[in-house]
HTML snippet that shows the backbone in 3Dmol.js (N, CA, C, O; Angstrom):
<script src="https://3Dmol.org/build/3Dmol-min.js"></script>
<div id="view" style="width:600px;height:400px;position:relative"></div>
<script>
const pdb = `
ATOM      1  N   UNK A   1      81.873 -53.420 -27.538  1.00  0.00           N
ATOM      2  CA  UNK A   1      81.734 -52.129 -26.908  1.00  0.00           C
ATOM      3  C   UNK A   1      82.179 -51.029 -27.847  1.00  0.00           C
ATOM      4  O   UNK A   1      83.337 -50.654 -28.036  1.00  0.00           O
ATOM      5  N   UNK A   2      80.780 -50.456 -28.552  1.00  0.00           N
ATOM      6  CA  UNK A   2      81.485 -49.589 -29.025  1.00  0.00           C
ATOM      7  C   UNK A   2      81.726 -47.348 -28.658  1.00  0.00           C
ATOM      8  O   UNK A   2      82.124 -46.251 -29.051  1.00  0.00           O
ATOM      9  N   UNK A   3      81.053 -48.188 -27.601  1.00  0.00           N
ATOM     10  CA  UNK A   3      81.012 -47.042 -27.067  1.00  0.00           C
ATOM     11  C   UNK A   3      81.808 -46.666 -26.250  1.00  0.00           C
ATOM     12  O   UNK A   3      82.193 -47.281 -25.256  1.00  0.00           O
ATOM     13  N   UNK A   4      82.224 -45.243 -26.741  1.00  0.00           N
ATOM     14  CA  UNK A   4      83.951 -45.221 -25.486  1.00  0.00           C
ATOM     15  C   UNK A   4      83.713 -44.966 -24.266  1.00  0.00           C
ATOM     16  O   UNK A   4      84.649 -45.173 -23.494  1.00  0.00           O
ATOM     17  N   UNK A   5      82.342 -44.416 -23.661  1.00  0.00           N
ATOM     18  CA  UNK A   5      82.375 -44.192 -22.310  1.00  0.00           C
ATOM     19  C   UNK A   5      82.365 -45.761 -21.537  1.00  0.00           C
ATOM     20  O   UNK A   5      82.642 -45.863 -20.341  1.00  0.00           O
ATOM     21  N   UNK A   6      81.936 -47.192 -22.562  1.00  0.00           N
ATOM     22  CA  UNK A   6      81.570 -48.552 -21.963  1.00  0.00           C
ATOM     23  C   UNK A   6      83.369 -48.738 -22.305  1.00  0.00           C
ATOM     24  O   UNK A   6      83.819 -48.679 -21.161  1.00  0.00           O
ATOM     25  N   UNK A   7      84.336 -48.885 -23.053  1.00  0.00           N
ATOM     26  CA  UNK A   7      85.623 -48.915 -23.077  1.00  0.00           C
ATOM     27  C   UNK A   7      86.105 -48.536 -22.027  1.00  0.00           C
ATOM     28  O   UNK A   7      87.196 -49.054 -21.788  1.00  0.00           O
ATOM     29  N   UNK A   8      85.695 -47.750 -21.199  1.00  0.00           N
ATOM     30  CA  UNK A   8      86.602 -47.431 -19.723  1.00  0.00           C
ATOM     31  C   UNK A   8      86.175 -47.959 -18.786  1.00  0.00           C
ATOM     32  O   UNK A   8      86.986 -47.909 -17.861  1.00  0.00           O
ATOM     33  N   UNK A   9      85.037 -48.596 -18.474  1.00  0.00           N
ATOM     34  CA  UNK A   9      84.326 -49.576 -17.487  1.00  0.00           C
ATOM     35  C   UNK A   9      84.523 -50.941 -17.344  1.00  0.00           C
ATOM     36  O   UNK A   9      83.786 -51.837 -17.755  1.00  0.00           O
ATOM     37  N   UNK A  10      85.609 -51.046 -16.708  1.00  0.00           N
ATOM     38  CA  UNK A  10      85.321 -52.764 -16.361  1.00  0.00           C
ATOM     39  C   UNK A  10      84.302 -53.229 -15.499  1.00  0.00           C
ATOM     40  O   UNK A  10      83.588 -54.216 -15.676  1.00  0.00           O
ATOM     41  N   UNK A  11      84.295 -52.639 -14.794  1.00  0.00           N
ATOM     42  CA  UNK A  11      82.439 -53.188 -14.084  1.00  0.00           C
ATOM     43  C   UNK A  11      81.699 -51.842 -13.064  1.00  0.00           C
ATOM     44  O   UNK A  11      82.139 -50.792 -12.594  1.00  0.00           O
ATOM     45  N   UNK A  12      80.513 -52.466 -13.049  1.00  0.00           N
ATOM     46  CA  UNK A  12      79.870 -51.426 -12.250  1.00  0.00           C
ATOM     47  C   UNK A  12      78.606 -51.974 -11.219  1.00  0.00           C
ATOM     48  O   UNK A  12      77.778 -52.695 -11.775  1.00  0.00           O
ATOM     49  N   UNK A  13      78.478 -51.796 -10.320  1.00  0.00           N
ATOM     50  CA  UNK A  13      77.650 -52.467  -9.124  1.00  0.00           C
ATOM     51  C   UNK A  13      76.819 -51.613  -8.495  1.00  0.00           C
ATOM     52  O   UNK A  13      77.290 -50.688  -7.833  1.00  0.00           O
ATOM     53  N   UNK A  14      75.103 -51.853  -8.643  1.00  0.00           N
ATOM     54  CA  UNK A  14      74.308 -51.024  -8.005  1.00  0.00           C
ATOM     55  C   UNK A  14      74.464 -51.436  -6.558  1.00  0.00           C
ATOM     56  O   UNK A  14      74.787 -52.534  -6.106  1.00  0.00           O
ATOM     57  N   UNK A  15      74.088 -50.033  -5.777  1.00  0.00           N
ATOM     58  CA  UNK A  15      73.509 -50.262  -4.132  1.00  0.00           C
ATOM     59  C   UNK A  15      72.919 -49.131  -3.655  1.00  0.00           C
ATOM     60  O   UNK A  15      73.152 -47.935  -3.825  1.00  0.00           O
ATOM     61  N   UNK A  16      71.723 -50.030  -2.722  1.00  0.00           N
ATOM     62  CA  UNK A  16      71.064 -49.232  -2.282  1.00  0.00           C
ATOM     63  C   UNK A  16      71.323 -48.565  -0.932  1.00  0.00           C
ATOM     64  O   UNK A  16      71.668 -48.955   0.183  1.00  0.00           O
ATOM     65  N   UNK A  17      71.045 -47.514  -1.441  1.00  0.00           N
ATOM     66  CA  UNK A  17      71.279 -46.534  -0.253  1.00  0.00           C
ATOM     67  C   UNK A  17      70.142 -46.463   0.762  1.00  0.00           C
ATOM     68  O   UNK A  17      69.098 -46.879   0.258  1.00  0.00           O
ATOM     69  N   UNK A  18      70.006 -46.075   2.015  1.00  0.00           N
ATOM     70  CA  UNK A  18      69.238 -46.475   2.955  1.00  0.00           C
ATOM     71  C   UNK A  18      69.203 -45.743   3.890  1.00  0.00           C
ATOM     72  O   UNK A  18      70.250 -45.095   3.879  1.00  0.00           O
ATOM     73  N   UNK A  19      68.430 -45.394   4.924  1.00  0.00           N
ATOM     74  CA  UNK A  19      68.165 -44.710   5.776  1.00  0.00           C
ATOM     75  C   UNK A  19      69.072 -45.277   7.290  1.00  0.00           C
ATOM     76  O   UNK A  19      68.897 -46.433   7.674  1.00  0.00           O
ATOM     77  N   UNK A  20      70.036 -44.314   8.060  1.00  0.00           N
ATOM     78  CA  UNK A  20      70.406 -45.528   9.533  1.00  0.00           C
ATOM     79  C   UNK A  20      69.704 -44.896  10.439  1.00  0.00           C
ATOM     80  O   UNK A  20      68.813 -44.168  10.001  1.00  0.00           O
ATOM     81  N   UNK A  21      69.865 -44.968  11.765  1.00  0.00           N
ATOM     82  CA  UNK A  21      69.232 -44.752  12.671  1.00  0.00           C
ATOM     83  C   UNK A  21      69.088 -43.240  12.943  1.00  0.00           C
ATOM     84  O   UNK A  21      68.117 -42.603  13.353  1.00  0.00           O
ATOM     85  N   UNK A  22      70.461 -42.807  12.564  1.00  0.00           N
ATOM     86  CA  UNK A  22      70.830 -41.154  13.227  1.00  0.00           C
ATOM     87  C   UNK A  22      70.339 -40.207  11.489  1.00  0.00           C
ATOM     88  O   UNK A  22      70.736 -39.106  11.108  1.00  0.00           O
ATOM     89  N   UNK A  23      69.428 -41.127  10.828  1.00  0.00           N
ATOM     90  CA  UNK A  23      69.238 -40.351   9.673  1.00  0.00           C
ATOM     91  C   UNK A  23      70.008 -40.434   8.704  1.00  0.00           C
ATOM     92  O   UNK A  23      69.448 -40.269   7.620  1.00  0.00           O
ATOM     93  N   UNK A  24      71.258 -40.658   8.666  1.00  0.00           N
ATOM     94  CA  UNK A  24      72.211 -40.308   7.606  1.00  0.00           C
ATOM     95  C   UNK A  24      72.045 -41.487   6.360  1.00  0.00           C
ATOM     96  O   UNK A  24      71.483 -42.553   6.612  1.00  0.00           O
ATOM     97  N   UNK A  25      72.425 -41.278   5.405  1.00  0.00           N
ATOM     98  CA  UNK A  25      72.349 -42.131   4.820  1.00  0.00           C
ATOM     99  C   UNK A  25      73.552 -43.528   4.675  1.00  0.00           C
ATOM    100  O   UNK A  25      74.722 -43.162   4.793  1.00  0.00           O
ATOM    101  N   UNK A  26      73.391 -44.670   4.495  1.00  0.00           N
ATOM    102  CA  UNK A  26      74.051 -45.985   4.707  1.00  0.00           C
ATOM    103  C   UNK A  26      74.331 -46.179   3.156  1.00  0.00           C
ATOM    104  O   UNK A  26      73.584 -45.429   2.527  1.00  0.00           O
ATOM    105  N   UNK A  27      75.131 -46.909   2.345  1.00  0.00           N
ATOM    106  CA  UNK A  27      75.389 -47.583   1.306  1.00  0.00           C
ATOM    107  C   UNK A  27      76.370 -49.140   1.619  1.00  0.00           C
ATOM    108  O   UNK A  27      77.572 -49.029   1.859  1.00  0.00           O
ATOM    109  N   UNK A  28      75.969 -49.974   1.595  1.00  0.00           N
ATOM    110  CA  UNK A  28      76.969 -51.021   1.773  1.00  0.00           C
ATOM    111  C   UNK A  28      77.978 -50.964   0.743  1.00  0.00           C
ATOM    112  O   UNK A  28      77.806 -50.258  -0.251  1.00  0.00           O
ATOM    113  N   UNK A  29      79.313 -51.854   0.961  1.00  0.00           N
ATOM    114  CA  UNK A  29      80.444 -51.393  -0.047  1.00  0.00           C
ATOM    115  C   UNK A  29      80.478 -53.130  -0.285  1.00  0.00           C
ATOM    116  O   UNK A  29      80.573 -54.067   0.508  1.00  0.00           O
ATOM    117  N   UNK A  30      80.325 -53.029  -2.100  1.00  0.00           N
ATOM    118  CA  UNK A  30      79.918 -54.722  -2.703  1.00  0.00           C
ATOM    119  C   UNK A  30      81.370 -55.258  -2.458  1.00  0.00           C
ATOM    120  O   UNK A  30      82.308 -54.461  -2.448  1.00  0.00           O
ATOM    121  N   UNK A  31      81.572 -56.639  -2.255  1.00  0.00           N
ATOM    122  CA  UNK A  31      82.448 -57.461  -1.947  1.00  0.00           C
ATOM    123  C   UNK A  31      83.514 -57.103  -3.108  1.00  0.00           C
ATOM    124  O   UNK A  31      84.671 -56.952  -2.715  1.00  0.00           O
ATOM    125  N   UNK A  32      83.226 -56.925  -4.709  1.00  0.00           N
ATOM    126  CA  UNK A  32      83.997 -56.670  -5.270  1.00  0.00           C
ATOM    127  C   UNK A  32      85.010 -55.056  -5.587  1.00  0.00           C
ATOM    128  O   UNK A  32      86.045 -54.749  -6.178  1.00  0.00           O
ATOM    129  N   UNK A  33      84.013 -54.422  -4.830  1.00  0.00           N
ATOM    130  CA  UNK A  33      85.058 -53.113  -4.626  1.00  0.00           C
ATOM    131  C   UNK A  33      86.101 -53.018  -3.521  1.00  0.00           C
ATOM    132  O   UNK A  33      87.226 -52.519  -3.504  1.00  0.00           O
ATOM    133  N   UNK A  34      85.180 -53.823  -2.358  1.00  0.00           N
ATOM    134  CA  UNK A  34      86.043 -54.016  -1.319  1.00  0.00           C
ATOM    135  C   UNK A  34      87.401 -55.066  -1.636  1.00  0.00           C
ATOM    136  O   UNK A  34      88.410 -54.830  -0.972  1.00  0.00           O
ATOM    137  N   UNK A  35      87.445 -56.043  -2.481  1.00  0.00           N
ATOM    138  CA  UNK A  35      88.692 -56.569  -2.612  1.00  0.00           C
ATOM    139  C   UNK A  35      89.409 -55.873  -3.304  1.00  0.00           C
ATOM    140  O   UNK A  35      90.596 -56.074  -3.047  1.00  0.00           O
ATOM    141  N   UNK A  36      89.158 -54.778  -4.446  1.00  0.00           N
ATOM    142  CA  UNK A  36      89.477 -53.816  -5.509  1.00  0.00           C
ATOM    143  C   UNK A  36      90.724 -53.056  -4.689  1.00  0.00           C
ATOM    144  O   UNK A  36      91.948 -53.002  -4.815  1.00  0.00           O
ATOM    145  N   UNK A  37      89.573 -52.414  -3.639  1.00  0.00           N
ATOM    146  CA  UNK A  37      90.463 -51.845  -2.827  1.00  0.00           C
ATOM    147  C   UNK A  37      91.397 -52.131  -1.469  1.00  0.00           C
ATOM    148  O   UNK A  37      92.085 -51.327  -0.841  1.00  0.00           O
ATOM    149  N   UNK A  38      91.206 -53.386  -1.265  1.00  0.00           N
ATOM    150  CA  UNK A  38      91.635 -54.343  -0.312  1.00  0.00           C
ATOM    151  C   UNK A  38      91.195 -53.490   0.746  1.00  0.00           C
ATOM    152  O   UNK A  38      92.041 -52.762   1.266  1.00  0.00           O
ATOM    153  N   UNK A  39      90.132 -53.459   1.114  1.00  0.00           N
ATOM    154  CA  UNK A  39      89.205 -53.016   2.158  1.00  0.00           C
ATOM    155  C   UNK A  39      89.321 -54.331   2.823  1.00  0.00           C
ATOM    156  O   UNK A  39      89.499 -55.477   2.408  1.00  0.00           O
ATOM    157  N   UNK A  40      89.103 -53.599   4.420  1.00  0.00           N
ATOM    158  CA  UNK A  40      88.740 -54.485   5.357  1.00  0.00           C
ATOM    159  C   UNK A  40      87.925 -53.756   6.794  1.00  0.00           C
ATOM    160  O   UNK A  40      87.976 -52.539   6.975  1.00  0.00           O
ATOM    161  N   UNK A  41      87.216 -54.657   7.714  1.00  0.00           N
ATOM    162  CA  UNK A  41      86.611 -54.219   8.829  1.00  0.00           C
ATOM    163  C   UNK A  41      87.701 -52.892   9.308  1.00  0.00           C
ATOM    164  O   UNK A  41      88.907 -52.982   9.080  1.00  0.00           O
ATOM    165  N   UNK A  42      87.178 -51.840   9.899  1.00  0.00           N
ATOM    166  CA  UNK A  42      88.185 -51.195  10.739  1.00  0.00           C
ATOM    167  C   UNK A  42      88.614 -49.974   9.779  1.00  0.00           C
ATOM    168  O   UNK A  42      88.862 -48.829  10.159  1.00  0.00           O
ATOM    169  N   UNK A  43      88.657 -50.531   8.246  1.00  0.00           N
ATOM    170  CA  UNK A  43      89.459 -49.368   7.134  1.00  0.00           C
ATOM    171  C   UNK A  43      88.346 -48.161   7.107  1.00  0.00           C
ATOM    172  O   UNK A  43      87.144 -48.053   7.348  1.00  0.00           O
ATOM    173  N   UNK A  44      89.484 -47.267   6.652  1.00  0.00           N
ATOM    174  CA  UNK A  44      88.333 -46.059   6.559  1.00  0.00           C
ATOM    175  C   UNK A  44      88.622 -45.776   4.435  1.00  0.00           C
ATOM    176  O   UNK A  44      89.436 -46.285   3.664  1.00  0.00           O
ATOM    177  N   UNK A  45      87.583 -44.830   4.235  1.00  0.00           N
ATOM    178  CA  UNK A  45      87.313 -44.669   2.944  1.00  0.00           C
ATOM    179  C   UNK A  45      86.901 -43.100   2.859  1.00  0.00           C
ATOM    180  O   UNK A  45      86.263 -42.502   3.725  1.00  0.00           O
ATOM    181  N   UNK A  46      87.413 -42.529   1.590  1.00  0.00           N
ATOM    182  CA  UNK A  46      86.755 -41.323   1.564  1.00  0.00           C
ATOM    183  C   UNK A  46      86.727 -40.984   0.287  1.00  0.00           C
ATOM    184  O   UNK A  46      87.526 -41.344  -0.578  1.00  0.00           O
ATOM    185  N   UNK A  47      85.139 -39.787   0.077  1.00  0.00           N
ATOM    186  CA  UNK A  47      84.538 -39.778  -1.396  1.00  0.00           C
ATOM    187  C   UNK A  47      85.676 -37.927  -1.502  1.00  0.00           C
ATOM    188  O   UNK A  47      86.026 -37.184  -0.584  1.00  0.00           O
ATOM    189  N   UNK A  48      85.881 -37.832  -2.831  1.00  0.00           N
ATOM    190  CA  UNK A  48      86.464 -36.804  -3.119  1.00  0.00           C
ATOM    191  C   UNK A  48      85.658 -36.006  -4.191  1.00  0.00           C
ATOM    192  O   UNK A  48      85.934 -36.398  -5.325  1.00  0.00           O
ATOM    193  N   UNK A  49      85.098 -35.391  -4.168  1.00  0.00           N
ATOM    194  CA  UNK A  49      84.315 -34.427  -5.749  1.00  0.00           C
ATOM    195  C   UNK A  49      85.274 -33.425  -6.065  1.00  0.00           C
ATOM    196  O   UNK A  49      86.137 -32.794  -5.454  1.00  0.00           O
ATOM    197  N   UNK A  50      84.715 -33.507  -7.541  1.00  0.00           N
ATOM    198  CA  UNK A  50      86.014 -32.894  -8.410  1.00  0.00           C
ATOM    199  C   UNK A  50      84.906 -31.777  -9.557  1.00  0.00           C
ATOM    200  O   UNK A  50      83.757 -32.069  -9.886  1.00  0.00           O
ATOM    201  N   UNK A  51      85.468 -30.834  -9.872  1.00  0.00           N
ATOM    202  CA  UNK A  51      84.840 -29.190 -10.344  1.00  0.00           C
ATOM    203  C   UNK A  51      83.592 -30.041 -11.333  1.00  0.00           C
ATOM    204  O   UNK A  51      82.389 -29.839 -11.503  1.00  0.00           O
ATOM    205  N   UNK A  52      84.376 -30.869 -11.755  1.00  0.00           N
ATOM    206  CA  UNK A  52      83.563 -31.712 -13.386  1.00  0.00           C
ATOM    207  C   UNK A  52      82.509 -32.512 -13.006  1.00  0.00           C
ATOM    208  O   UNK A  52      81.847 -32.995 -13.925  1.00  0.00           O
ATOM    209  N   UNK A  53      82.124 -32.824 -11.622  1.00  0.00           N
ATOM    210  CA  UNK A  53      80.774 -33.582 -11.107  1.00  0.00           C
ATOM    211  C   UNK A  53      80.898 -34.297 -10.850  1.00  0.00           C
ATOM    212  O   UNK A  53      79.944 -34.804 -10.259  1.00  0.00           O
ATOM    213  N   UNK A  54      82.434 -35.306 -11.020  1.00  0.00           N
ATOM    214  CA  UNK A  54      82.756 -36.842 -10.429  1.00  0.00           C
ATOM    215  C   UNK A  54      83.125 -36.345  -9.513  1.00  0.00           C
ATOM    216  O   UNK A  54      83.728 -35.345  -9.125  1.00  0.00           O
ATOM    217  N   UNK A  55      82.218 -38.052  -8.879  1.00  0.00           N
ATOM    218  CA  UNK A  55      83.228 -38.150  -6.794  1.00  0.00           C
ATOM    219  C   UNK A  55      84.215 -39.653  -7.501  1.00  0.00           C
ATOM    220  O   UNK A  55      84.355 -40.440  -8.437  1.00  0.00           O
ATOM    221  N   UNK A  56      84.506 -39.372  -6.653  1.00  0.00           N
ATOM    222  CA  UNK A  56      85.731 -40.615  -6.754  1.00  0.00           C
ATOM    223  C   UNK A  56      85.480 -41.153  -4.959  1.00  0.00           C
ATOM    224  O   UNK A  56      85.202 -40.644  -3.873  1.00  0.00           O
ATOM    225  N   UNK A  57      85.862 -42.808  -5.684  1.00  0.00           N
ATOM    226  CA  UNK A  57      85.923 -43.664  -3.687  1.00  0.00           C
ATOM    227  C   UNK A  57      87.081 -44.020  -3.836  1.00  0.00           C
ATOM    228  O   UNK A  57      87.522 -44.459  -4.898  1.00  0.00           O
ATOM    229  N   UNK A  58      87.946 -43.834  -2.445  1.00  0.00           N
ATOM    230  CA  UNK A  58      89.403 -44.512  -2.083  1.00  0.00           C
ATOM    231  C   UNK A  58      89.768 -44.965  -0.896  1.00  0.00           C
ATOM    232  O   UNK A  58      89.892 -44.486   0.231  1.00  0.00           O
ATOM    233  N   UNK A  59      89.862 -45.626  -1.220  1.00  0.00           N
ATOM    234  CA  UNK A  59      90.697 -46.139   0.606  1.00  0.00           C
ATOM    235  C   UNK A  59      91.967 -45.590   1.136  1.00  0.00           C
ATOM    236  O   UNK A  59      93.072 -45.735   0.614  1.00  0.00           O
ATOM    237  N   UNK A  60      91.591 -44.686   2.659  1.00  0.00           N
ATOM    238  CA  UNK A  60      92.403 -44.000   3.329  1.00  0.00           C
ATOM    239  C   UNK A  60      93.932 -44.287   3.351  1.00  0.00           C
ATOM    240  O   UNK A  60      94.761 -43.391   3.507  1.00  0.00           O
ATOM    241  N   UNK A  61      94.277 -45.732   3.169  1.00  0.00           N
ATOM    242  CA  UNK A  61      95.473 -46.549   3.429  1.00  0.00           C
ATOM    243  C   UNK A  61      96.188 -46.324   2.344  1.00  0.00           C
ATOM    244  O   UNK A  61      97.382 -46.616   2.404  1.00  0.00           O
ATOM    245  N   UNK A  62      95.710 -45.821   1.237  1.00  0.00           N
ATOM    246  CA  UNK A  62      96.418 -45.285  -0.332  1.00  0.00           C
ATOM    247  C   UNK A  62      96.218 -44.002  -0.609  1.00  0.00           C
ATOM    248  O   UNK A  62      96.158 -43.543  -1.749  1.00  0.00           O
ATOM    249  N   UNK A  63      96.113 -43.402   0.378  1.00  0.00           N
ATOM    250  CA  UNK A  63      95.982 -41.949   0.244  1.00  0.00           C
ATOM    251  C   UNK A  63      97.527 -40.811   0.699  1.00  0.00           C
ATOM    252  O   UNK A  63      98.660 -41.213   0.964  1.00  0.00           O
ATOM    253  N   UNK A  64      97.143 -39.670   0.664  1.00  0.00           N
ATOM    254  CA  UNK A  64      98.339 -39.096   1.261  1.00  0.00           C
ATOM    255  C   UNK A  64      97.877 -38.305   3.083  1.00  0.00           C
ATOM    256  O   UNK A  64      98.562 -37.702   3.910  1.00  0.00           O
ATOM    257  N   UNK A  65      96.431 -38.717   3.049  1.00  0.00           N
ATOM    258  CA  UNK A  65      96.109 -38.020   4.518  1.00  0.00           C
ATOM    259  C   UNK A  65      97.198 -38.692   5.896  1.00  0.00           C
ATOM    260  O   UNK A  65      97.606 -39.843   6.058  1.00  0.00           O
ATOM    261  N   UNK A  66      97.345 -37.883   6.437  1.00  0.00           N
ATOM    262  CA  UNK A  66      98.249 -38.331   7.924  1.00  0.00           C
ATOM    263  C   UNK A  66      96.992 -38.941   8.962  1.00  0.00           C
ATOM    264  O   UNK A  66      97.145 -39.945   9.658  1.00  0.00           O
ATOM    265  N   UNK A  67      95.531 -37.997   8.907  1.00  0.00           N
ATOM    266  CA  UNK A  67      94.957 -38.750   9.439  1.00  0.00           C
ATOM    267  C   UNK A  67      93.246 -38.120   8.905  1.00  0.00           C
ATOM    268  O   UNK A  67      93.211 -37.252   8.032  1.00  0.00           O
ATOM    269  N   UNK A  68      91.948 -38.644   9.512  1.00  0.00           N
ATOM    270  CA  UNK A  68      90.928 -38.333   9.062  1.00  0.00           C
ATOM    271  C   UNK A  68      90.965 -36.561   9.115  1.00  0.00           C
ATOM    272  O   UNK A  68      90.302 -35.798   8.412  1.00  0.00           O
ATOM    273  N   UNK A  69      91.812 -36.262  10.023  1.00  0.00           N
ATOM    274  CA  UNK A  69      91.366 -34.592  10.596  1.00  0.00           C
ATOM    275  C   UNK A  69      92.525 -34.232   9.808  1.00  0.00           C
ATOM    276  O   UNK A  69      93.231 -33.384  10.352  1.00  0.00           O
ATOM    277  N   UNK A  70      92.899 -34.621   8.730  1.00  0.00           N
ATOM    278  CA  UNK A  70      94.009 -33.362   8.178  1.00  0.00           C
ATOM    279  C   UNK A  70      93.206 -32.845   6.832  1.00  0.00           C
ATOM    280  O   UNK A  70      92.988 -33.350   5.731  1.00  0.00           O
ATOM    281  N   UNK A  71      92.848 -31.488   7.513  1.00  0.00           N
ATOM    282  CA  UNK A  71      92.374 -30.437   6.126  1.00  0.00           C
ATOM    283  C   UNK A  71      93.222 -29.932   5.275  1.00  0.00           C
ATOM    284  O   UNK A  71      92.889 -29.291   4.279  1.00  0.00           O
ATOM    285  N   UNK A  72      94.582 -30.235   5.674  1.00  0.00           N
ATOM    286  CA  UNK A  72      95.512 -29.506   4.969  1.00  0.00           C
ATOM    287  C   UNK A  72      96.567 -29.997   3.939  1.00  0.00           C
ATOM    288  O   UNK A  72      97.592 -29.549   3.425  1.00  0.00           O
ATOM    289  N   UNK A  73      95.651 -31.400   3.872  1.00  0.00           N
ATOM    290  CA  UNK A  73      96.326 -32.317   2.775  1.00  0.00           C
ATOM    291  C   UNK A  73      96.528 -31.699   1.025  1.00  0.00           C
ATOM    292  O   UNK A  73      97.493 -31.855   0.276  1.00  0.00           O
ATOM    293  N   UNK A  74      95.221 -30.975   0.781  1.00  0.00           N
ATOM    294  CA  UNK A  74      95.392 -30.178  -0.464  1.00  0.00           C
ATOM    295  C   UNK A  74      96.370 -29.269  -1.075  1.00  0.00           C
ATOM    296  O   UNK A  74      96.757 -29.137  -2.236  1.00  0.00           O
ATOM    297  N   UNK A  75      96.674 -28.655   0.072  1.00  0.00           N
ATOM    298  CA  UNK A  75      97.766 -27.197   0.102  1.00  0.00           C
ATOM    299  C   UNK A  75      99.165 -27.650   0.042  1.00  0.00           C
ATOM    300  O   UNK A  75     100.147 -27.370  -0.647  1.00  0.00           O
ATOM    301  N   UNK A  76      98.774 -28.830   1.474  1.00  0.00           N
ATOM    302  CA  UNK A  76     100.194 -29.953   1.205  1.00  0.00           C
ATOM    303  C   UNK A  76     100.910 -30.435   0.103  1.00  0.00           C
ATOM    304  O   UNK A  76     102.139 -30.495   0.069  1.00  0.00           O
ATOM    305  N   UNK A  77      99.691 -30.991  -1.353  1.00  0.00           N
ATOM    306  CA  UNK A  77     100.035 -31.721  -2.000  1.00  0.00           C
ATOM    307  C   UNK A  77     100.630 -30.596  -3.140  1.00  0.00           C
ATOM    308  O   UNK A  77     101.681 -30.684  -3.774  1.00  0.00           O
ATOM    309  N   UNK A  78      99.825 -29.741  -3.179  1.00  0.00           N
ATOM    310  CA  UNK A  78      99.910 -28.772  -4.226  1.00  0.00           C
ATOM    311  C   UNK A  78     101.289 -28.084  -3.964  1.00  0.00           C
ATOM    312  O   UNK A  78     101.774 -27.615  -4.993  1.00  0.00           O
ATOM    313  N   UNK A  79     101.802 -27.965  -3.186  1.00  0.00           N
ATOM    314  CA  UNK A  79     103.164 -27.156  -2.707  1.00  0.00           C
ATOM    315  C   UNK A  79     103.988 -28.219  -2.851  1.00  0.00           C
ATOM    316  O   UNK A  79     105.117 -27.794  -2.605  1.00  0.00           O
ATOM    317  N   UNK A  80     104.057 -29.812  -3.216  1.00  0.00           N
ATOM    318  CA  UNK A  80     104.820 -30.268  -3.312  1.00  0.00           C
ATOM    319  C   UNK A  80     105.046 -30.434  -4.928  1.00  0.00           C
ATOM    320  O   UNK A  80     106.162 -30.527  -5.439  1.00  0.00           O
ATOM    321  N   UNK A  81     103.825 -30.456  -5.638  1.00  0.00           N
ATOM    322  CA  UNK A  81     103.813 -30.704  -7.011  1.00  0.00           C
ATOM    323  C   UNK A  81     104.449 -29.372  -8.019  1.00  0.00           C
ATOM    324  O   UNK A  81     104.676 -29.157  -9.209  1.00  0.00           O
ATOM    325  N   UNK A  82     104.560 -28.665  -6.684  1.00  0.00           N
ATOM    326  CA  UNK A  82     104.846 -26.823  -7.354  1.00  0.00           C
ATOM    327  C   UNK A  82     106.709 -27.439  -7.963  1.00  0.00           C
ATOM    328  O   UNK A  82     107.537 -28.019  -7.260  1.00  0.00           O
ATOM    329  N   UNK A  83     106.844 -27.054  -9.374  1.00  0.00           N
ATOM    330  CA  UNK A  83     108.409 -27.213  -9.774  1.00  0.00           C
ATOM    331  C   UNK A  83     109.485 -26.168  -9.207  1.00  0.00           C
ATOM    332  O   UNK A  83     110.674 -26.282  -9.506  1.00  0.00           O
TER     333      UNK A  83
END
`;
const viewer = $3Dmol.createViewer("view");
viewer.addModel(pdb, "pdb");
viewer.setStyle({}, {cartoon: {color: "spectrum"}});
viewer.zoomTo();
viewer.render();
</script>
């Protein structure tokens, strides 16, 4: 690998995205991200985009949200990181 963007990739897994019933779009989550992230039935997950064009995926359970409805996790975090 001599390429440094392949140096930061330990793996990568296509999926197809899909149409569900109510329209929205579906992606299944591959067995190996789900153990990555020790996902399970029931867990929740959320995509984050960042100024530079990456989303990032994480599982809720390693996050700092209190719950799906807290908008105010940002302001939260940032006022704590303030010296």
């Amino acid at each position: 690998m001599d390429d440094d963007i392949e140096g930061g990739i330990e793996w990568s897994v296509p999926v197809l995205a899909r149409r569900g019933a109510d329209g929205g779009l579906i992606a299944e989550i591959p067995d190996s991200v789900a153990q990555r992230l020790g996902l399970g039935e029931g867990d929740v997950v959320c995509y984050t985009a960042f100024f530079d064009g990456a989303i990032e995926f994480w599982s809720v359970k390693k996050s700092p949200y209190t719950s799906l409805g807290d908008e105010g996790v940002a302001a939260r975090l940032a006022a704590e990181a303030k010296p």
